[in-house]
N, C-alpha and C positions, 0 to 999 in steps of 0.2 A: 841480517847478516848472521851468519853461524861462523863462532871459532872452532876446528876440530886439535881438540890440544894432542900435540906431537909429544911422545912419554919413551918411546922405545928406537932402538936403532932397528930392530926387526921391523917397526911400524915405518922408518923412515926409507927402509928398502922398499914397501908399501907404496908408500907417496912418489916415488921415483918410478917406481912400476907405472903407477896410475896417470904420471905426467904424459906414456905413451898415448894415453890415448884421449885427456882433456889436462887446459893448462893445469897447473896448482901454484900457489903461492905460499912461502912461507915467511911468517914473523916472528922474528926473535927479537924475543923483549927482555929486560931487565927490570925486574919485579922494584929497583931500587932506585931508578933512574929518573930523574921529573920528565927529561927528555923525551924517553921511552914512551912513557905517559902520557906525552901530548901525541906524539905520533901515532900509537894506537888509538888515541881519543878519532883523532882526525880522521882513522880510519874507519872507527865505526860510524861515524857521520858520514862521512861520504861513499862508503862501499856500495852501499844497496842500490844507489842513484848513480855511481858509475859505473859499477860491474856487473851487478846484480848476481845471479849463478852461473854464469858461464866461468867463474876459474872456484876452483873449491880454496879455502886458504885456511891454513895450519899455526898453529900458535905455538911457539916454543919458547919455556920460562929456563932462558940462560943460565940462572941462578941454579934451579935444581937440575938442569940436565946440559950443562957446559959439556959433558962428551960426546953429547949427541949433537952440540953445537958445532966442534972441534969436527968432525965426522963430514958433517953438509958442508965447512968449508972444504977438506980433503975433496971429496967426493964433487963437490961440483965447483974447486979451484974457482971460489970468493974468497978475499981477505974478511977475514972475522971482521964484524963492526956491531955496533949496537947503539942504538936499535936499528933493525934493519930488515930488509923485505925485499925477500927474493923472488921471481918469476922463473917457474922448471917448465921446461916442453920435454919432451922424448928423452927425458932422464938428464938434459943439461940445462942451466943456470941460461936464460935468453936474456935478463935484466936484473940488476941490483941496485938498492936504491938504500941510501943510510940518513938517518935525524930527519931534518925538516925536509929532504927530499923525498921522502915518502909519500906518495900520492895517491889512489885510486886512478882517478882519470889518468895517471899515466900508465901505470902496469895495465889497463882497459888498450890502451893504442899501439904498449909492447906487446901483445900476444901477434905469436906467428902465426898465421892462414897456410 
């Protein structure tokens, strides 16, 4: 599993771009949160055995880039939550998933065909 960490809104027009043409997934994490913590734990356990590379996924630390948090809710009209992991296709939000419902195997079964 590779995190590609999300730093810029110029790089999140990027990621939006890129959903055109393979899913992408994003997680916003709270660098403070024990919550957070377990949910990203759980996802680097299970990603590679669920998903493997077919969705690329992005890592975004709430804490230092809340605007660019603020941004991806705008932009693809999700209520803020944290921690939380979003599924993009063709530039829009297809699933959002918050705490302990954060799954691999599920965002693996929401990608659209």
């Amino acid at each position: 599993m590779t995190w590609h960490p999300l730093t810029t809104l110029e790089q999140l027009d990027e990621v939006l771009a890129e959903s055109a043409s393979r899913p992408v997934a994003i997680f916003k994490h709270s660098t403070t949160c024990s919550i957070s913590a377990t949910a990203k734990a759980r996802l680097d356990r299970q990603w590679d055995a669920a998903v493997g590379d077919g969705i690329k996924l992005y890592y975004l630390d709430l804490l230092r880039y809340r605007p660019i948090s603020n941004e991806i809710a705008a932009r693809l009209r999700v209520m803020h939550e944290s921690p939380q992991l979003l599924l993009v296709q063709g530039g829009h939000c297809v699933y959002d998933a918050s705490h302990m419902g954060i799954r691999a195997d599920v965002v693996k079964a929401k990608v659209q065909t």
